[in-house]
PDB file as gemmi writes it, atoms N, CA and C in Angstrom:
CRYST1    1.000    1.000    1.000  90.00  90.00  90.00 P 1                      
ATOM      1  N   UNK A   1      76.085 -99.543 -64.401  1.00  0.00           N  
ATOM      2  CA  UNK A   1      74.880-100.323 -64.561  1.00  0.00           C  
ATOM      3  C   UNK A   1      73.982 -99.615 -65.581  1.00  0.00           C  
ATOM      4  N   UNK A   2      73.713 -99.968 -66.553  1.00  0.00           N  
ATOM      5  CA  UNK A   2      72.485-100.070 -67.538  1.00  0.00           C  
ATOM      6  C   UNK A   2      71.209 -99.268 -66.828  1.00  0.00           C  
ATOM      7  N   UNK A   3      71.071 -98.157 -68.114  1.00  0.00           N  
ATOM      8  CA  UNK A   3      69.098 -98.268 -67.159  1.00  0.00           C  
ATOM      9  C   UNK A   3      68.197 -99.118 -67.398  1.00  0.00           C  
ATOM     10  N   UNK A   4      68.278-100.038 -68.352  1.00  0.00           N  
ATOM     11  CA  UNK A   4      67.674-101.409 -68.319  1.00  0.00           C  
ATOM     12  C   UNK A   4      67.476-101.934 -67.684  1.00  0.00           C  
ATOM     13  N   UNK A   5      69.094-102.436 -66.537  1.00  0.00           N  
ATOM     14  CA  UNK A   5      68.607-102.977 -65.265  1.00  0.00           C  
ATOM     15  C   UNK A   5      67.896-102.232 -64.052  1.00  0.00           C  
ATOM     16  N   UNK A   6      68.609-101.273 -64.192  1.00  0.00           N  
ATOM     17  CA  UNK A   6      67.758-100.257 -62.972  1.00  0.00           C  
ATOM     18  C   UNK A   6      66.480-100.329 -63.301  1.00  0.00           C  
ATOM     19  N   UNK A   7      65.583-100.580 -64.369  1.00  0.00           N  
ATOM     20  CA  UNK A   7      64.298-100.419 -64.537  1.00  0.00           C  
ATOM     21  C   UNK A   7      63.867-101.732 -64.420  1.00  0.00           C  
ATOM     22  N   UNK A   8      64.703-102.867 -64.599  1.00  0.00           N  
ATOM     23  CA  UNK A   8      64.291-104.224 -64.104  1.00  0.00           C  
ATOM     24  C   UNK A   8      64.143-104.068 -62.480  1.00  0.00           C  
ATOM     25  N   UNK A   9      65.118-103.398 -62.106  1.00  0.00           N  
ATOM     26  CA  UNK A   9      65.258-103.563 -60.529  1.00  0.00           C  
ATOM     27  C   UNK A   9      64.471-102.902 -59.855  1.00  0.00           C  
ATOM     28  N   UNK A  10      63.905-101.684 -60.432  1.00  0.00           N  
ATOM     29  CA  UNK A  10      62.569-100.651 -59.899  1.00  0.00           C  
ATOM     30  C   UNK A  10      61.670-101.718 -60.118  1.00  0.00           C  
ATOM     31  N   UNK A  11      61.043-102.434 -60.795  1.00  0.00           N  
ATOM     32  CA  UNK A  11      60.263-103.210 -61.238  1.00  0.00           C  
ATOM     33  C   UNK A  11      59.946-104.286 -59.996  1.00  0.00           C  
ATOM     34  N   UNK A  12      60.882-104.728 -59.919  1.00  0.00           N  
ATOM     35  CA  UNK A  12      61.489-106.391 -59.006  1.00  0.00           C  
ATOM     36  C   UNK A  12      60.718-105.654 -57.845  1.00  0.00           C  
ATOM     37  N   UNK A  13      61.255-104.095 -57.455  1.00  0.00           N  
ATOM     38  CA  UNK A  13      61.147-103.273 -56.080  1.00  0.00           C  
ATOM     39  C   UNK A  13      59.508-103.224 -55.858  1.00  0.00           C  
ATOM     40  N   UNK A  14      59.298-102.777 -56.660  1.00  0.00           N  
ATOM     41  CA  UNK A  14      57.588-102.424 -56.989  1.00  0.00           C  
ATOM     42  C   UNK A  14      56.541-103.811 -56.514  1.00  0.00           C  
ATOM     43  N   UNK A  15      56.981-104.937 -57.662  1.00  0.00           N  
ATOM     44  CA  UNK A  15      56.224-106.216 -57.617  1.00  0.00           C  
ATOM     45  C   UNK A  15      56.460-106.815 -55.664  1.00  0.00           C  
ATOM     46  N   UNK A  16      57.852-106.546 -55.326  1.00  0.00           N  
ATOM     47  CA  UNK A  16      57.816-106.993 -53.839  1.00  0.00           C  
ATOM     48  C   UNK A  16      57.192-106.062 -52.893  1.00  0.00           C  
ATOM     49  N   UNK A  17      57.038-104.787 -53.251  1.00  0.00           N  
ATOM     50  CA  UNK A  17      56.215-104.272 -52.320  1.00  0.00           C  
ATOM     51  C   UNK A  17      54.543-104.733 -53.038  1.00  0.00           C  
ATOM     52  N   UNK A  18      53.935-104.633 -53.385  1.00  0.00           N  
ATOM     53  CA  UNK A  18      52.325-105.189 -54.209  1.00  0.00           C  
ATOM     54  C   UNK A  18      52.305-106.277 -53.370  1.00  0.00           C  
ATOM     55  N   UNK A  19      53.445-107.382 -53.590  1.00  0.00           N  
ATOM     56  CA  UNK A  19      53.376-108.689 -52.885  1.00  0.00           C  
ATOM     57  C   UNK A  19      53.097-108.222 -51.337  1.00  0.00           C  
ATOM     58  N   UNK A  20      54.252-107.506 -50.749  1.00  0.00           N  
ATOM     59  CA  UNK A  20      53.426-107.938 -49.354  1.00  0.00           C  
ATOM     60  C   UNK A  20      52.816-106.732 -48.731  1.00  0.00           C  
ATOM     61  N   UNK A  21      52.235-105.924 -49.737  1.00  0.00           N  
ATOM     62  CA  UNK A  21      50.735-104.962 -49.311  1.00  0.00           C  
ATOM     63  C   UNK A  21      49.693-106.211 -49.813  1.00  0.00           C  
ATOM     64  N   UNK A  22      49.861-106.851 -50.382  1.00  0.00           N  
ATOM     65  CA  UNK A  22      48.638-108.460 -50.722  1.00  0.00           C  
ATOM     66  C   UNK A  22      48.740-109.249 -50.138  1.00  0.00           C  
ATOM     67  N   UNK A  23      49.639-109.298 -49.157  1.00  0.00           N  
ATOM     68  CA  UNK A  23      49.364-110.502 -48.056  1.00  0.00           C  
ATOM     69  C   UNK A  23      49.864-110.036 -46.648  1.00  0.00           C  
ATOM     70  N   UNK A  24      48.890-109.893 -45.296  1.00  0.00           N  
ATOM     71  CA  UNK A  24      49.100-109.496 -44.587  1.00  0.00           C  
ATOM     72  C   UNK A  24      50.285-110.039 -43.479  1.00  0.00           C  
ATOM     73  N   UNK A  25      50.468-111.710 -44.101  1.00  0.00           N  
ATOM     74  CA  UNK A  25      51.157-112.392 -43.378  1.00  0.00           C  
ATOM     75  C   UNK A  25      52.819-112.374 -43.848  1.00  0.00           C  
ATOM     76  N   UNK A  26      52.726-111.139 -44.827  1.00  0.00           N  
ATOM     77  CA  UNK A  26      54.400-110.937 -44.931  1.00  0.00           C  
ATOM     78  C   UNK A  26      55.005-110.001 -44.403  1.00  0.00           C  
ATOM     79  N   UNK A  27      53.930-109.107 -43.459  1.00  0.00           N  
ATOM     80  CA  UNK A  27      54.466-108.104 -42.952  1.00  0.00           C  
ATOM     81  C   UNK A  27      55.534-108.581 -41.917  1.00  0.00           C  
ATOM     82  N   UNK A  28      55.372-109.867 -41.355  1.00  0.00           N  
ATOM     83  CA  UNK A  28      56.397-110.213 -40.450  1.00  0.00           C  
ATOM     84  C   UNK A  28      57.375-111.163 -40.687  1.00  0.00           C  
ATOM     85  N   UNK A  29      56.877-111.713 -42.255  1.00  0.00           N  
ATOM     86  CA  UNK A  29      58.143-112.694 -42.720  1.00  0.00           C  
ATOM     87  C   UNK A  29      59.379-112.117 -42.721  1.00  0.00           C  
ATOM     88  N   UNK A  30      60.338-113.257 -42.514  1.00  0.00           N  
ATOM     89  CA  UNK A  30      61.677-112.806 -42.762  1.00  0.00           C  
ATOM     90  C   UNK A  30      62.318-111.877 -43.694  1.00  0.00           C  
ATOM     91  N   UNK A  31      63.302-110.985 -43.121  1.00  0.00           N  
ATOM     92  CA  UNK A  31      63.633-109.737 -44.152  1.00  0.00           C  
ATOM     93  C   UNK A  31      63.994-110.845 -44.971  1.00  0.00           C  
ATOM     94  N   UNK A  32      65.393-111.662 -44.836  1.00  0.00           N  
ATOM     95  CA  UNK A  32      66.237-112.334 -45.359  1.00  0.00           C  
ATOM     96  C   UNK A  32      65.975-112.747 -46.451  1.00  0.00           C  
ATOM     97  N   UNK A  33      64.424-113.476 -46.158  1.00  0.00           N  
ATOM     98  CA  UNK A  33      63.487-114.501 -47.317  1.00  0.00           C  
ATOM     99  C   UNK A  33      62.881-113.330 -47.751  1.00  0.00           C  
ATOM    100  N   UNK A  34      62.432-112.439 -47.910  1.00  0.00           N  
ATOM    101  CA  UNK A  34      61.819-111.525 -49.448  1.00  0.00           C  
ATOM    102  C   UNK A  34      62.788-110.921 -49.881  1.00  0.00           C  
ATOM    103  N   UNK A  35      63.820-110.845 -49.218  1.00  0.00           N  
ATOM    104  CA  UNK A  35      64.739-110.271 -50.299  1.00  0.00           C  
ATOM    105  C   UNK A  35      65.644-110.792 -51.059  1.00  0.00           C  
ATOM    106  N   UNK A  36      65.743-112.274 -50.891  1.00  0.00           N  
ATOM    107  CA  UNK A  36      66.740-113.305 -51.078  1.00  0.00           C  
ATOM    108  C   UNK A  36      66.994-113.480 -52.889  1.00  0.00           C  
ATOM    109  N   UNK A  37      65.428-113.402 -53.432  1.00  0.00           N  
ATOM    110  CA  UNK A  37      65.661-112.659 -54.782  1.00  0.00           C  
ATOM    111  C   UNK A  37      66.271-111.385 -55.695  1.00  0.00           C  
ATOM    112  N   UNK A  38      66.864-110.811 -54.654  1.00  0.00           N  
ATOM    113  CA  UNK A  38      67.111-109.507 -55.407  1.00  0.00           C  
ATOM    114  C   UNK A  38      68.099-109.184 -55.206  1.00  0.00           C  
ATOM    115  N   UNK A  39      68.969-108.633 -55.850  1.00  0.00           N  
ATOM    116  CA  UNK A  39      70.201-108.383 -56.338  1.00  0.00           C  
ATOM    117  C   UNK A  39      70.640-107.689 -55.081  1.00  0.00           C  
ATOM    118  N   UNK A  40      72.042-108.446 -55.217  1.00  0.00           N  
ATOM    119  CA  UNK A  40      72.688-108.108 -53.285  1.00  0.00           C  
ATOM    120  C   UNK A  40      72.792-106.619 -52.694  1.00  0.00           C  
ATOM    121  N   UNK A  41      73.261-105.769 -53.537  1.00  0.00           N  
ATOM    122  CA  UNK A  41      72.912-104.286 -53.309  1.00  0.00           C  
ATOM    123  C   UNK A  41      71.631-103.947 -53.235  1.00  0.00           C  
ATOM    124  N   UNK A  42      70.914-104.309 -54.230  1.00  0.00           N  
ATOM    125  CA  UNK A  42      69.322-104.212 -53.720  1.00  0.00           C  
ATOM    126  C   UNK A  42      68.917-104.553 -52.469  1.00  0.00           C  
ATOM    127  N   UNK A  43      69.255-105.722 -52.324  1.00  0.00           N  
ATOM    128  CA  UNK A  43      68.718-106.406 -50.518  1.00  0.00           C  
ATOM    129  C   UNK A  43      69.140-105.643 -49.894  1.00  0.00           C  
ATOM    130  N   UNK A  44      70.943-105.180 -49.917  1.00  0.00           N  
ATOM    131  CA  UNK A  44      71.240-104.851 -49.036  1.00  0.00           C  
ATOM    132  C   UNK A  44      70.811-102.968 -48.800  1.00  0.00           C  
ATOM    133  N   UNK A  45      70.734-102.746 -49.433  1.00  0.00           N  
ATOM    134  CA  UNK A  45      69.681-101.154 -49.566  1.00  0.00           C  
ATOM    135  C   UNK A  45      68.341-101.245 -48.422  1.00  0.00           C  
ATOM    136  N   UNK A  46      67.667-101.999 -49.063  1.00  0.00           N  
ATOM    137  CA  UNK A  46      66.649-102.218 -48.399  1.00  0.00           C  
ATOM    138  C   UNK A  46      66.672-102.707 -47.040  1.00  0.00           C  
ATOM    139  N   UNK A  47      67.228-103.627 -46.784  1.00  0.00           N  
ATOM    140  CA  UNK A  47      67.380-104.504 -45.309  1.00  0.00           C  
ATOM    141  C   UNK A  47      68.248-103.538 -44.512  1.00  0.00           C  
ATOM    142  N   UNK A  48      68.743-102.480 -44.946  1.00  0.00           N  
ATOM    143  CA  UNK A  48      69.742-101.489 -44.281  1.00  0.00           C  
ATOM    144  C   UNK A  48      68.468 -99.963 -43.777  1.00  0.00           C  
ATOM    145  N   UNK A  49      67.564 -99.935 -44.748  1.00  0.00           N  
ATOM    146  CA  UNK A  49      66.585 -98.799 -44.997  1.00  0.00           C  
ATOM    147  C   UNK A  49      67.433 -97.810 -45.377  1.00  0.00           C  
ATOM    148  N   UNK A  50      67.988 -98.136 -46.131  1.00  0.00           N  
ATOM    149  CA  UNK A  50      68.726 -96.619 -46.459  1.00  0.00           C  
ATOM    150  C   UNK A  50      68.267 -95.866 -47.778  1.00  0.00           C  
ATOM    151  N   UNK A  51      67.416 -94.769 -47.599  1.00  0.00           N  
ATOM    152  CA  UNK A  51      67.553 -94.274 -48.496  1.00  0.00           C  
ATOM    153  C   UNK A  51      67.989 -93.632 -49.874  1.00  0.00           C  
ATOM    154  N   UNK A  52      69.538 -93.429 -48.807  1.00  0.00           N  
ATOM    155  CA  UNK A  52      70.603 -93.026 -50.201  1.00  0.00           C  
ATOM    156  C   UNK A  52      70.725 -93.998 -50.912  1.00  0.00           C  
ATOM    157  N   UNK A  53      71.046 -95.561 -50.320  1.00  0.00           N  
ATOM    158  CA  UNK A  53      71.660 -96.378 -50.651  1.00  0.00           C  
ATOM    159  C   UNK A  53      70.784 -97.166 -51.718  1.00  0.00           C  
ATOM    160  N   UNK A  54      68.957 -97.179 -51.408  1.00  0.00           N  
ATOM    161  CA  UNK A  54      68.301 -97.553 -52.593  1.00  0.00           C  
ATOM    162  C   UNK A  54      68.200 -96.484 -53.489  1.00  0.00           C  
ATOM    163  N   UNK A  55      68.262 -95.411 -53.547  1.00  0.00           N  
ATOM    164  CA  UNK A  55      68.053 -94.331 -54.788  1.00  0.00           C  
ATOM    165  C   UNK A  55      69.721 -94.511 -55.899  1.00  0.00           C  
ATOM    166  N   UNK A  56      70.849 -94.852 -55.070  1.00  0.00           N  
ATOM    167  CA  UNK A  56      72.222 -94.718 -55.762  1.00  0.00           C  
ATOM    168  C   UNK A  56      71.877 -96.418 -56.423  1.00  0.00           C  
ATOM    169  N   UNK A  57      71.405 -97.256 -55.890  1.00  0.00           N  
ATOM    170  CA  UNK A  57      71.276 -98.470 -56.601  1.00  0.00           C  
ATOM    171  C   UNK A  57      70.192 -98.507 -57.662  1.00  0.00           C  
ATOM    172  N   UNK A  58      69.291 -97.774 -57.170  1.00  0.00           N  
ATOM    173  CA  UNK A  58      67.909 -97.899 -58.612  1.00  0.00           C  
ATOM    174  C   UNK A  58      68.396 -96.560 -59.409  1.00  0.00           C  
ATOM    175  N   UNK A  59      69.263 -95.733 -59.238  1.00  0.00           N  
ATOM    176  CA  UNK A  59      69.514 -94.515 -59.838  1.00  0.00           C  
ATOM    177  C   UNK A  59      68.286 -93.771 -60.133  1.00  0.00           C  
ATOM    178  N   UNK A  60      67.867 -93.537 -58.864  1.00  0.00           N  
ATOM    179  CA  UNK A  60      66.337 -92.836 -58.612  1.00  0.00           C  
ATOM    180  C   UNK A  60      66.971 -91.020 -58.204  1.00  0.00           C  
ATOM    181  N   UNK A  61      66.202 -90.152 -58.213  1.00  0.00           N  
ATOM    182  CA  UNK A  61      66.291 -88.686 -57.927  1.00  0.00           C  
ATOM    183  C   UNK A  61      65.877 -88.834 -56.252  1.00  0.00           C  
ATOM    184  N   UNK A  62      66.495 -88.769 -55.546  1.00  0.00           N  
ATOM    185  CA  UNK A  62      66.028 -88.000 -53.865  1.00  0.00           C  
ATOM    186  C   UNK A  62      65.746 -86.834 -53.734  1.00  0.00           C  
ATOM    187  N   UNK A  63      65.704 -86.034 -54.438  1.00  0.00           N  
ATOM    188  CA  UNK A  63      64.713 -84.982 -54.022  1.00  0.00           C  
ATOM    189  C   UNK A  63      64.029 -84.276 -55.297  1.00  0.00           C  
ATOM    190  N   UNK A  64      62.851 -84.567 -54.944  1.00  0.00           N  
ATOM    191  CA  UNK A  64      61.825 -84.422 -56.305  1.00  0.00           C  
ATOM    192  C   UNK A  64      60.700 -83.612 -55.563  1.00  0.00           C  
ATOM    193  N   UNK A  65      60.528 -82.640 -56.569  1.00  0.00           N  
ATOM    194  CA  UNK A  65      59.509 -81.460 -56.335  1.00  0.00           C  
ATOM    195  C   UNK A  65      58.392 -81.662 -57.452  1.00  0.00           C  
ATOM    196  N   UNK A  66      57.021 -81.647 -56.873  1.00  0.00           N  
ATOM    197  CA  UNK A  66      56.187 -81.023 -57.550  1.00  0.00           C  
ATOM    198  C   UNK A  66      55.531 -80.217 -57.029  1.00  0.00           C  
ATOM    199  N   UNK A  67      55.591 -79.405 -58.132  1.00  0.00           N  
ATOM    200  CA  UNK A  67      54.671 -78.398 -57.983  1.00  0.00           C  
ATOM    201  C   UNK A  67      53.244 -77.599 -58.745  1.00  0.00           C  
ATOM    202  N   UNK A  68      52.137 -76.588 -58.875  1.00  0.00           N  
ATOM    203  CA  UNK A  68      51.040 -76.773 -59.329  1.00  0.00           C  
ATOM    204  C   UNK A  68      50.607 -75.078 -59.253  1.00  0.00           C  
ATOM    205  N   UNK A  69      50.781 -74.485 -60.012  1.00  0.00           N  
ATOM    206  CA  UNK A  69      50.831 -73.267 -60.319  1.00  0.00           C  
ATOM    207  C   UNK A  69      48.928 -73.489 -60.695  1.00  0.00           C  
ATOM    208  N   UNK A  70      48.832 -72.323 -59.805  1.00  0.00           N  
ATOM    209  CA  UNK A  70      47.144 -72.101 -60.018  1.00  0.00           C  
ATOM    210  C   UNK A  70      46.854 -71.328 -61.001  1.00  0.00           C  
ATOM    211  N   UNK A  71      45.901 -70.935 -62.031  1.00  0.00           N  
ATOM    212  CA  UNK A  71      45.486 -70.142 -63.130  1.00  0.00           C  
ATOM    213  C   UNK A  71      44.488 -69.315 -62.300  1.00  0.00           C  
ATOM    214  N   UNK A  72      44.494 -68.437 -63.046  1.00  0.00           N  
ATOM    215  CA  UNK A  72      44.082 -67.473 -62.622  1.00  0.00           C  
ATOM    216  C   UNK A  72      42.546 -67.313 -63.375  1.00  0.00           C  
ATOM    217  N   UNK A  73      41.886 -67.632 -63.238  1.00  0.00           N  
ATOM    218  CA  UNK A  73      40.373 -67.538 -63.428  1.00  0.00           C  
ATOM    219  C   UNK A  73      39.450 -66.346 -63.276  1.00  0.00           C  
ATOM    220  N   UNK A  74      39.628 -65.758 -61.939  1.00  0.00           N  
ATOM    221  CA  UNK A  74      38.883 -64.779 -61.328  1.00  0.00           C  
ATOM    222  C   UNK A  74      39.202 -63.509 -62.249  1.00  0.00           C  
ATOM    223  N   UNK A  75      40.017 -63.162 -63.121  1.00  0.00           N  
ATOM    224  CA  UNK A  75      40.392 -62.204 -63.483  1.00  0.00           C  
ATOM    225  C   UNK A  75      40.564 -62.328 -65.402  1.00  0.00           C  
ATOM    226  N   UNK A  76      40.672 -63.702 -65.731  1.00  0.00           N  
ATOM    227  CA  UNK A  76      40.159 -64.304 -67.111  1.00  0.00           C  
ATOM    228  C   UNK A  76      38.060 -64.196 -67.077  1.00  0.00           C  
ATOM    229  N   UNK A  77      38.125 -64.074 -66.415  1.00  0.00           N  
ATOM    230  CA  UNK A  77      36.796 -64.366 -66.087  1.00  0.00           C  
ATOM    231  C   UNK A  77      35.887 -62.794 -66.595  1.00  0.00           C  
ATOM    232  N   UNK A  78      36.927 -62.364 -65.770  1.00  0.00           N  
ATOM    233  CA  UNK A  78      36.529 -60.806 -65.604  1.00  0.00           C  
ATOM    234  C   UNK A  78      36.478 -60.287 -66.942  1.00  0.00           C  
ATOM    235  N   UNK A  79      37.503 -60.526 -67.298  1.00  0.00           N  
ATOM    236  CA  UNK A  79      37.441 -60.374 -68.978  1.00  0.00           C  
ATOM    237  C   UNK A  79      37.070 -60.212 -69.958  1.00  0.00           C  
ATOM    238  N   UNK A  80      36.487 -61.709 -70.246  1.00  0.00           N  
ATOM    239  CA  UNK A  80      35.881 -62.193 -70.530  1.00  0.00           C  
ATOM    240  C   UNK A  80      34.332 -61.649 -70.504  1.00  0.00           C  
ATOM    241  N   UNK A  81      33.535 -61.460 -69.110  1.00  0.00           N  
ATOM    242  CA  UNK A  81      32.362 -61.138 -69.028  1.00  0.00           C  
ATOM    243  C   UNK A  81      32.432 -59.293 -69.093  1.00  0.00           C  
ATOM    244  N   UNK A  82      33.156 -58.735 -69.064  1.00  0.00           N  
ATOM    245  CA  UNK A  82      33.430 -57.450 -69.931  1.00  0.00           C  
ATOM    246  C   UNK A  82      33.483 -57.201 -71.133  1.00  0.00           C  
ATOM    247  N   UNK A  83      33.894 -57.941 -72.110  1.00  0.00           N  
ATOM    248  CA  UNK A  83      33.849 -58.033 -73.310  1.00  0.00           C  
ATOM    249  C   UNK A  83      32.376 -58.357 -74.059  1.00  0.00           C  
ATOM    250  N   UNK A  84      31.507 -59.449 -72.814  1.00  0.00           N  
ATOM    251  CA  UNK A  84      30.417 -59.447 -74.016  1.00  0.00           C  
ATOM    252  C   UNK A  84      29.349 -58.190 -73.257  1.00  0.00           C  
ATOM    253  N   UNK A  85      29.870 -57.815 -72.065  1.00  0.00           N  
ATOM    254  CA  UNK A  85      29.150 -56.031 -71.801  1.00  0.00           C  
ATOM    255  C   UNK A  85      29.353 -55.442 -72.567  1.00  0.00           C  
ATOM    256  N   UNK A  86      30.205 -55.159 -73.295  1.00  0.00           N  
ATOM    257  CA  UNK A  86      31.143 -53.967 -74.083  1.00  0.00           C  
ATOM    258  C   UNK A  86      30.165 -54.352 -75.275  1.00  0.00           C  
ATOM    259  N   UNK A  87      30.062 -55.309 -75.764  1.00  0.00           N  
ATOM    260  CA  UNK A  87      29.308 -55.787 -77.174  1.00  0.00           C  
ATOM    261  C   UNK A  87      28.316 -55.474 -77.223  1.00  0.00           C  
TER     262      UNK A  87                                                      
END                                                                             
């Protein structure tokens, strides 16, 4: 499969969740009927909840790290306000 489609199909994934976080009355509609648009591995990913099974169909990463390395300030700082002592 194309990443074209996979990015159509992340897309499709996205717009159906928006849809029924915007209407409260789809939280209980039929799986069958919101997914009836979307490509049968897609549905069936989803209507299964399987994780693996939607990440191997959207060719998404399952385990993704971020992370956020702090700078160090207290000691740039220090530096800094030593240097215009020194001056």
């Amino acid at each position: 499969m194309s990443l074209f489609i996979k990015e159509i199909q992340m897309s499709t994934v996205i717009s159906l969740l928006e849809k029924i976080g915007k209407d409260a009355n789809l939280r209980y509609a039929d799986k069958t009927t919101m997914t009836e648009q979307l490509d049968p591995a897609l549905a069936a990913a989803i209507l299964a909840g399987s994780q693996e099974q939607l990440a191997a169909v959207l060719g998404a990463r399952t385990n993704v790290i971020c992370g956020v390395h702090a700078a160090e300030e207290a000691d740039e700082q220090e530096e800094i306000t030593s240097m215009f002592k020194a001056g």
